[in-house]
NUPA-395051 format. One record per atom (N, C-alpha, C, O, CB): chain; y, z, x. Coordinates in steps of 0.2 Angstrom, whole numbers. Glycine has a CB too. Layout:
BEGIN
@chain=A&north=Y&up=Z&east=X
...
END
This chain:
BEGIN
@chain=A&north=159&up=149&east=-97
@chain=A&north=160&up=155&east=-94
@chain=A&north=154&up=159&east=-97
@chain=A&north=153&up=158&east=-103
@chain=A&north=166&up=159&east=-96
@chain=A&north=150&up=163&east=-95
@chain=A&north=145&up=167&east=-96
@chain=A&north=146&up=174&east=-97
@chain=A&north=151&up=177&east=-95
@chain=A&north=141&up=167&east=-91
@chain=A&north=142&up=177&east=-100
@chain=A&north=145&up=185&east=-100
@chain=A&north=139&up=188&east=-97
@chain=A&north=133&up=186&east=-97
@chain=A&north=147&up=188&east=-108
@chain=A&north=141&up=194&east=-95
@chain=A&north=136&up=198&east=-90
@chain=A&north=135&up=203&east=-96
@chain=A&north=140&up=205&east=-99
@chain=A&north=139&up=201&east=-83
@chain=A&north=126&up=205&east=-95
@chain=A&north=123&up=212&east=-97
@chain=A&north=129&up=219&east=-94
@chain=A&north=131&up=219&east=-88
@chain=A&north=114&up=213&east=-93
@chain=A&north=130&up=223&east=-97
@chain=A&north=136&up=230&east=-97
@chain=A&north=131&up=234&east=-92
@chain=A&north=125&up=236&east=-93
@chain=A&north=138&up=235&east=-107
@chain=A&north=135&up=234&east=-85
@chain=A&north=132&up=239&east=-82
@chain=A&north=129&up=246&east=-85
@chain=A&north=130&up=249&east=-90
@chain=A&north=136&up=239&east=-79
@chain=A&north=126&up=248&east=-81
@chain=A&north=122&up=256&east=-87
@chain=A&north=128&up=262&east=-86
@chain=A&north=129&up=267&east=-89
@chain=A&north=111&up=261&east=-82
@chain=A&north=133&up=261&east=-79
@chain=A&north=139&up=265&east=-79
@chain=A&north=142&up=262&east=-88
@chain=A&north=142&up=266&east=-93
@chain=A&north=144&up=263&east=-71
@chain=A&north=145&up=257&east=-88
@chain=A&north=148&up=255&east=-94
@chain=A&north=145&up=256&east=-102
@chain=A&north=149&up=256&east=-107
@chain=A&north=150&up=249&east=-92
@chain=A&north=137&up=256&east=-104
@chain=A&north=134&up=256&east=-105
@chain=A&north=135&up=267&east=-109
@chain=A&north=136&up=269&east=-114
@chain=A&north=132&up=252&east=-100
@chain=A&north=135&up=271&east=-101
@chain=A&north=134&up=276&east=-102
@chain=A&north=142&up=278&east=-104
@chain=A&north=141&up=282&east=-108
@chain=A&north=130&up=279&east=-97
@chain=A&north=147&up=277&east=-103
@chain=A&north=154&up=278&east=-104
@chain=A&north=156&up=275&east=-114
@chain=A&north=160&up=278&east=-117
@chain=A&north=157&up=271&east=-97
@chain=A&north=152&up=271&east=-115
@chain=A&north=153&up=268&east=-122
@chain=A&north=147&up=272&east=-127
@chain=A&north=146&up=271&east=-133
@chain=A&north=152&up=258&east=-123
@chain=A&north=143&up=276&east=-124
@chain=A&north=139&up=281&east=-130
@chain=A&north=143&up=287&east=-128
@chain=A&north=143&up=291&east=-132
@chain=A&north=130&up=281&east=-129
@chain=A&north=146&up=289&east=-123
@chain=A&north=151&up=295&east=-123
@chain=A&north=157&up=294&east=-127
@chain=A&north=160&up=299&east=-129
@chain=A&north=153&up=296&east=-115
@chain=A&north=160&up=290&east=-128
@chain=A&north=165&up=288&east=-132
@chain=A&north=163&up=289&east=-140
@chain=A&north=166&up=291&east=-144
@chain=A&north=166&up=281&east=-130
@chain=A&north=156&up=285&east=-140
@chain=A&north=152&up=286&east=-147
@chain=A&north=151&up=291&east=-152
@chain=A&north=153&up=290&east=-158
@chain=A&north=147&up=286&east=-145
@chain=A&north=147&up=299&east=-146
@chain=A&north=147&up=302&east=-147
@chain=A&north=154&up=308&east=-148
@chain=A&north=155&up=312&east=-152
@chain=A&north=143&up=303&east=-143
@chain=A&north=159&up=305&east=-144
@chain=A&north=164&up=309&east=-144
@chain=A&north=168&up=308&east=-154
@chain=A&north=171&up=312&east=-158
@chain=A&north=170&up=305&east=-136
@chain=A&north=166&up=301&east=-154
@chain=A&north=170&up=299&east=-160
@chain=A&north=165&up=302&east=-165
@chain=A&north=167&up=306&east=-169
@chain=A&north=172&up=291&east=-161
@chain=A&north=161&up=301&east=-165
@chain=A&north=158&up=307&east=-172
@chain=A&north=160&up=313&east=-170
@chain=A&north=164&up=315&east=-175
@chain=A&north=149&up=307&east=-172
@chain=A&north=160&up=318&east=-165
@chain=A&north=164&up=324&east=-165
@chain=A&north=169&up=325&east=-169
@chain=A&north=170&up=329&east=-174
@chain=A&north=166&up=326&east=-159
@chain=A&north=174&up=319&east=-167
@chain=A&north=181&up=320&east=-169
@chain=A&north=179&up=318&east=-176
@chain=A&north=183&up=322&east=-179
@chain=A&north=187&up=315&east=-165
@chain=A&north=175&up=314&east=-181
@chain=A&north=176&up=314&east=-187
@chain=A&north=173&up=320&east=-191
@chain=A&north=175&up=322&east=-197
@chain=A&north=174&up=308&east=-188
@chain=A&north=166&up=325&east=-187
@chain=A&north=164&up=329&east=-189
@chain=A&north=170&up=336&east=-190
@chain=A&north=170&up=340&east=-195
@chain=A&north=158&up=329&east=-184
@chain=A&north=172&up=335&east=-184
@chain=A&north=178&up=340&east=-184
@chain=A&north=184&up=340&east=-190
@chain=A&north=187&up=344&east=-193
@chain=A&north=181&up=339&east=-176
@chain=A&north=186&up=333&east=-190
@chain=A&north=189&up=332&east=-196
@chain=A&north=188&up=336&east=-202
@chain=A&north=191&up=340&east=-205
@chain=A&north=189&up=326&east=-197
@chain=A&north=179&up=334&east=-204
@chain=A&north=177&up=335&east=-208
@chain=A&north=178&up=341&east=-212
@chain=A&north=180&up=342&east=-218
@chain=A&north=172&up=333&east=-206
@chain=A&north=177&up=346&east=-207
@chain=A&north=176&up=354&east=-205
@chain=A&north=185&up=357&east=-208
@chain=A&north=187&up=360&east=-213
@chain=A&north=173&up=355&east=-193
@chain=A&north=188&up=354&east=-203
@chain=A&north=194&up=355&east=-204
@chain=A&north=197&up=355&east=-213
@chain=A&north=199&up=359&east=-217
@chain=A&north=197&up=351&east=-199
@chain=A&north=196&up=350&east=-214
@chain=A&north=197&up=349&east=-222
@chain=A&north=192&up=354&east=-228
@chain=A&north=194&up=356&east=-233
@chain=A&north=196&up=341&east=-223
@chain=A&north=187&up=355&east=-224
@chain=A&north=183&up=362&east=-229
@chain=A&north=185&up=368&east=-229
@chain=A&north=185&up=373&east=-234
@chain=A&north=176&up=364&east=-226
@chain=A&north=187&up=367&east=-222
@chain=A&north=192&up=376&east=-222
@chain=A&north=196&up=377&east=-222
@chain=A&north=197&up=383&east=-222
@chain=A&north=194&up=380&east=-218
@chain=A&north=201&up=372&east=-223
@chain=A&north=206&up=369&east=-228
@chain=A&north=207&up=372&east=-234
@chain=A&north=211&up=376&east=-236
@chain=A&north=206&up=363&east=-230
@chain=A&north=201&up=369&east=-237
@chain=A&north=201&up=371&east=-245
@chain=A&north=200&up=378&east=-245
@chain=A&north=203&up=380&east=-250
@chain=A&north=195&up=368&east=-249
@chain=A&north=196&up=383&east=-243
@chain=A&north=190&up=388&east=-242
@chain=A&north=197&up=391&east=-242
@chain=A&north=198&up=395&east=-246
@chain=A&north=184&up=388&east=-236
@chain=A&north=203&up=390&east=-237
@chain=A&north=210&up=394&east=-234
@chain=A&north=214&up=394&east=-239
@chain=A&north=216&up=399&east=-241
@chain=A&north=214&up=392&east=-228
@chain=A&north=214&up=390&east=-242
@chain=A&north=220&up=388&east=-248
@chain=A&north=218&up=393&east=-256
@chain=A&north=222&up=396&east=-259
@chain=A&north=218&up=379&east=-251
@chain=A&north=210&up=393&east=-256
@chain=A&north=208&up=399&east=-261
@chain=A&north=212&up=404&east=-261
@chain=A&north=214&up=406&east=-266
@chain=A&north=201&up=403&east=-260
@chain=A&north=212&up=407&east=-255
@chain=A&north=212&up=414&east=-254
@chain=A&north=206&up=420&east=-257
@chain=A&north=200&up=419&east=-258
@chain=A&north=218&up=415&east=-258
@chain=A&north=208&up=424&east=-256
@chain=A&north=205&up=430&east=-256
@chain=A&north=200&up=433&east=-250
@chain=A&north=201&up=432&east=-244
@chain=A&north=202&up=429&east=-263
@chain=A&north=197&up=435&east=-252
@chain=A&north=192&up=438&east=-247
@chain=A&north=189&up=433&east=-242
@chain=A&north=188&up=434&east=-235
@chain=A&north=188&up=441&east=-250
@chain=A&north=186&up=428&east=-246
@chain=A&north=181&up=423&east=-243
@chain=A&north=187&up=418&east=-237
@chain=A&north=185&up=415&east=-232
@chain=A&north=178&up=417&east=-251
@chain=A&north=194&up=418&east=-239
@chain=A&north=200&up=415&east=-235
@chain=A&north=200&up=420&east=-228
@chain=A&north=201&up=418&east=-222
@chain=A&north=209&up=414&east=-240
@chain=A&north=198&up=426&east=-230
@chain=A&north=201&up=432&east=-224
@chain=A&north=195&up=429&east=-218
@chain=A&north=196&up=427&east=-212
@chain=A&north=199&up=442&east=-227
@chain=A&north=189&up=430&east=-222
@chain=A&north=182&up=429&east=-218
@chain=A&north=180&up=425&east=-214
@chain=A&north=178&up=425&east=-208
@chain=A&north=177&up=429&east=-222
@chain=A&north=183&up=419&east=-218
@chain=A&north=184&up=410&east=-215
@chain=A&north=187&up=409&east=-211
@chain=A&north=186&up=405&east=-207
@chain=A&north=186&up=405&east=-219
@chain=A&north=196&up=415&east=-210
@chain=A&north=199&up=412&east=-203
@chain=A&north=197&up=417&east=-198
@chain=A&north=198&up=416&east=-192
@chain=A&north=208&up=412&east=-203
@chain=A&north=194&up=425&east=-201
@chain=A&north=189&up=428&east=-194
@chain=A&north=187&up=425&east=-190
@chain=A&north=188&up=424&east=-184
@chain=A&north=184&up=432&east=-195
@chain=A&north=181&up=421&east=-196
@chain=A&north=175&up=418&east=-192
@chain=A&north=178&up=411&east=-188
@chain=A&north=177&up=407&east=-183
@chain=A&north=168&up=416&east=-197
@chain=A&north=182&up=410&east=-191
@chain=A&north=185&up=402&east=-186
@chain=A&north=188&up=404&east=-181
@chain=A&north=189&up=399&east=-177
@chain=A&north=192&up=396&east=-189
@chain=A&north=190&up=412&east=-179
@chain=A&north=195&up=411&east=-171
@chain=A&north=189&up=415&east=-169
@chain=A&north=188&up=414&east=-163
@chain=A&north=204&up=414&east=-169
@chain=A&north=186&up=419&east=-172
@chain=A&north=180&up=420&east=-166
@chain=A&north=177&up=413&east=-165
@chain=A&north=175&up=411&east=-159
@chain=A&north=172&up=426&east=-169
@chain=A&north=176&up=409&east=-170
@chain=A&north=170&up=404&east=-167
@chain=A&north=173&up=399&east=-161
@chain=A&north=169&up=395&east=-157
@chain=A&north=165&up=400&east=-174
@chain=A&north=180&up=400&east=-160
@chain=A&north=184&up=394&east=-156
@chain=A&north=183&up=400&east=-149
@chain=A&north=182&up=397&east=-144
@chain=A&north=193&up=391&east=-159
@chain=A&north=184&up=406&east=-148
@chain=A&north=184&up=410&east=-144
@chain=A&north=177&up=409&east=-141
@chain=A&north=176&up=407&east=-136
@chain=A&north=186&up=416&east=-147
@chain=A&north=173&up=410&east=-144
@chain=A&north=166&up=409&east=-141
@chain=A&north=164&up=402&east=-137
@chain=A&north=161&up=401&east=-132
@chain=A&north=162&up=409&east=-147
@chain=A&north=168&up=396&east=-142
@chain=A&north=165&up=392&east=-140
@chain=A&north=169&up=389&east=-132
@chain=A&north=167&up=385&east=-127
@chain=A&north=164&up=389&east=-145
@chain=A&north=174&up=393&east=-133
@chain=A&north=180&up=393&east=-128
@chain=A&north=176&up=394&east=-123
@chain=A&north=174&up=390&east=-119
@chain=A&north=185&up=397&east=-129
@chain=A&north=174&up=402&east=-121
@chain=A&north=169&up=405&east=-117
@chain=A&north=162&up=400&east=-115
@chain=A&north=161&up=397&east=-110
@chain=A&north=167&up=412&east=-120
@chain=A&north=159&up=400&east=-119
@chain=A&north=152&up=394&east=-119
@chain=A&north=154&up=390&east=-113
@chain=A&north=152&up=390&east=-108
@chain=A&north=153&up=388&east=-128
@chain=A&north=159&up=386&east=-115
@chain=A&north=161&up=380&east=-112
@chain=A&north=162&up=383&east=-103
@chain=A&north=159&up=381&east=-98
@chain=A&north=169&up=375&east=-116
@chain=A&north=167&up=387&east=-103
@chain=A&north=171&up=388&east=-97
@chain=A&north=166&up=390&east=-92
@chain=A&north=166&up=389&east=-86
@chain=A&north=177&up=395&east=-98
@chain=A&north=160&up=394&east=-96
@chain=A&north=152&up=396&east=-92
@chain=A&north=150&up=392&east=-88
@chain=A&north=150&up=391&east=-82
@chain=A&north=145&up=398&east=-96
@chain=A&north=149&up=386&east=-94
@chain=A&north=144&up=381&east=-93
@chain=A&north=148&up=377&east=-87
@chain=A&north=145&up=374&east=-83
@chain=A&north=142&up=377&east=-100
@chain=A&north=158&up=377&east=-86
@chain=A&north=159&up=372&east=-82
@chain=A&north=160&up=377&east=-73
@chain=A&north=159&up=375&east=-67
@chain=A&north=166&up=367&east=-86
@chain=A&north=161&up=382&east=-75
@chain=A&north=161&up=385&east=-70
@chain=A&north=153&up=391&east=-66
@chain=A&north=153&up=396&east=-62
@chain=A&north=169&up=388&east=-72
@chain=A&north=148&up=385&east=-69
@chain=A&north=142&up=385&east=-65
@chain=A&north=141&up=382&east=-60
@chain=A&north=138&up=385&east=-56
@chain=A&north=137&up=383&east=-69
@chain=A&north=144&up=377&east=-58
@chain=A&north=142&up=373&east=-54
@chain=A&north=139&up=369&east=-55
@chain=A&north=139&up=364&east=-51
@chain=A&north=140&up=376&east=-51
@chain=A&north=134&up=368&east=-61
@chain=A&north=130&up=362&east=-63
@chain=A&north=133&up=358&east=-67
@chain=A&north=130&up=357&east=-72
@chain=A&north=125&up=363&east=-65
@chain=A&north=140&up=356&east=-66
@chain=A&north=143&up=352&east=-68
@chain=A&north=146&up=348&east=-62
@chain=A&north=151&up=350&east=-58
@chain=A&north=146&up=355&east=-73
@chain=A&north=144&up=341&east=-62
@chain=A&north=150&up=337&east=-56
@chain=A&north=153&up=332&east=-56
@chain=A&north=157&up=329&east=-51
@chain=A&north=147&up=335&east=-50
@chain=A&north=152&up=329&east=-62
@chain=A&north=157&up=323&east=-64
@chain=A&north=161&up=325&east=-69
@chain=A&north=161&up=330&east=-72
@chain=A&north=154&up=317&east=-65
@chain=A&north=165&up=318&east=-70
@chain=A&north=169&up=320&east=-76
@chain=A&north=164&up=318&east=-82
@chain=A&north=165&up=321&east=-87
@chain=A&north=177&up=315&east=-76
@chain=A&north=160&up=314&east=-82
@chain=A&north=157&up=312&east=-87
@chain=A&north=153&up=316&east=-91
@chain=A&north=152&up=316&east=-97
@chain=A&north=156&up=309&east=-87
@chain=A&north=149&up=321&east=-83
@chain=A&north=145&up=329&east=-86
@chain=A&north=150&up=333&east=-89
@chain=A&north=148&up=336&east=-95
@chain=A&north=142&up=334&east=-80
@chain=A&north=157&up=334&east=-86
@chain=A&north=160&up=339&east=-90
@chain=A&north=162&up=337&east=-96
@chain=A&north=161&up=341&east=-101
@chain=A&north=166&up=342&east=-87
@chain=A&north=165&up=329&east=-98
@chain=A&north=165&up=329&east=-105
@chain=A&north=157&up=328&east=-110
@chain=A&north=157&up=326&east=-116
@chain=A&north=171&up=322&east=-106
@chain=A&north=154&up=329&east=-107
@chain=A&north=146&up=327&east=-111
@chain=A&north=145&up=335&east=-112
@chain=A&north=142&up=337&east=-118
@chain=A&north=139&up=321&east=-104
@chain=A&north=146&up=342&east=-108
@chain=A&north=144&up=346&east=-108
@chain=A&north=150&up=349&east=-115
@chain=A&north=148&up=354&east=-119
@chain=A&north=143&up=349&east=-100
@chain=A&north=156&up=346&east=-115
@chain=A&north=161&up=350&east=-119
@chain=A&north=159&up=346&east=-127
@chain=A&north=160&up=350&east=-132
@chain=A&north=169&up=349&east=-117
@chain=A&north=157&up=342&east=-128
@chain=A&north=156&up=336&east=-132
@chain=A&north=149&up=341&east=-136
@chain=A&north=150&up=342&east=-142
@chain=A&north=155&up=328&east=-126
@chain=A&north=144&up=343&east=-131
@chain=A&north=139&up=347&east=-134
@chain=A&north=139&up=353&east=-135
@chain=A&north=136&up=356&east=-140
@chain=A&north=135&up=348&east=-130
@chain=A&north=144&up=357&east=-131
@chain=A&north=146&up=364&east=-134
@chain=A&north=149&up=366&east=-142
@chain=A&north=148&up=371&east=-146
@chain=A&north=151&up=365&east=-129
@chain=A&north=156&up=359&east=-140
@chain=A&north=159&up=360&east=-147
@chain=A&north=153&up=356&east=-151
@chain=A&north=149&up=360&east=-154
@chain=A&north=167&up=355&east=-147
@chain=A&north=151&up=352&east=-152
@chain=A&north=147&up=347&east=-156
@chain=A&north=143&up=355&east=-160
@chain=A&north=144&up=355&east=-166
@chain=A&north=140&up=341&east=-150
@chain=A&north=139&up=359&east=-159
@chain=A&north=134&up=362&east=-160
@chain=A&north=139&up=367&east=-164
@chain=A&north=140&up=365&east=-170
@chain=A&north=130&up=365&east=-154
@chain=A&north=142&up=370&east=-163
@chain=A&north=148&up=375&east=-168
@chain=A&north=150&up=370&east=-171
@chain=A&north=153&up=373&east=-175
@chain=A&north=154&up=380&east=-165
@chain=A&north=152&up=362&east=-171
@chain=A&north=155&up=359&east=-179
@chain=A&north=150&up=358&east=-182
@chain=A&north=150&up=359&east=-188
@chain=A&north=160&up=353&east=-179
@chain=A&north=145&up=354&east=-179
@chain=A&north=138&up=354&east=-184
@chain=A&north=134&up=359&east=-188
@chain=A&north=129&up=358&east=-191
@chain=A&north=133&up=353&east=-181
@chain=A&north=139&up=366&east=-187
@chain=A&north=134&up=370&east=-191
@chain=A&north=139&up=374&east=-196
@chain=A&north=138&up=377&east=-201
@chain=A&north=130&up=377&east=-186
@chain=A&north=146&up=372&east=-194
@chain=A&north=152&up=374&east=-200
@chain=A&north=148&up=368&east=-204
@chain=A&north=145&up=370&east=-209
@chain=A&north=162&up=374&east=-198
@chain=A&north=149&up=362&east=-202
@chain=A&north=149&up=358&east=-209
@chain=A&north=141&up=358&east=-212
@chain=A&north=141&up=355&east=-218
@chain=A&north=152&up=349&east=-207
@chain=A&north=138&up=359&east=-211
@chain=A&north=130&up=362&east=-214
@chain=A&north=132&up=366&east=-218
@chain=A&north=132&up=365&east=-224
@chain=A&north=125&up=366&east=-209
@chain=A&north=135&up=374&east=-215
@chain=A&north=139&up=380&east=-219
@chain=A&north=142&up=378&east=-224
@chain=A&north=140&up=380&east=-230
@chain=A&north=144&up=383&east=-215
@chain=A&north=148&up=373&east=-223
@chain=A&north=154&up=373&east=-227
@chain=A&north=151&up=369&east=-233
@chain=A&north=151&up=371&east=-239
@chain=A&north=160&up=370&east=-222
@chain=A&north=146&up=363&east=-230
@chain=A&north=146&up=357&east=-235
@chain=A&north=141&up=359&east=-241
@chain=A&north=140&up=355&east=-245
@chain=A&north=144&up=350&east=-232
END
């Protein structure tokens, strides 16, 4: 039995998955900083859960724009377009945070 080269559909399906799983660990990451940051308390805890539900509110909106442009038409654009939305607001908490 032989094995066949991964179609570029399949191909493009396993770097979306890729990408998705670094999110989800990046996100982890994020989560447990503001974790700590919340647990302090004081002012800096107040500031940290402001800025965390504006920045999910925003990014909330971000996304909903981008899908209800129209230049989105598959499933794999919309999860590639959410995947970039969110990606960019957790890549800059854990810059921030770390």
């Amino acid at each position: 039995m032989t094995r066949t080269a991964p179609t570029a559909a399949a191909a493009q399906w396993t770097r979306l998955w890729v990408d998705a799983s670094f999110l989800m660990a990046d996100a982890a990451m994020v989560m447990s900083m503001r974790g700590w940051r919340l647990m302090a308390g004081g002012r800096t805890a107040a500031r940290e859960a402001e800025r965390m539900l504006g920045e999910k509110v925003e990014a909330g909106l971000q996304l909903a724009g981008a899908l209800a442009s129209g230049r989105v038409r598959t499933p794999e654009g919309a999860a590639r377009t959410a995947i970039a939305t969110y990606g960019k607001h957790v890549r800059a908490n854990r810059r921030r945070l770390g």
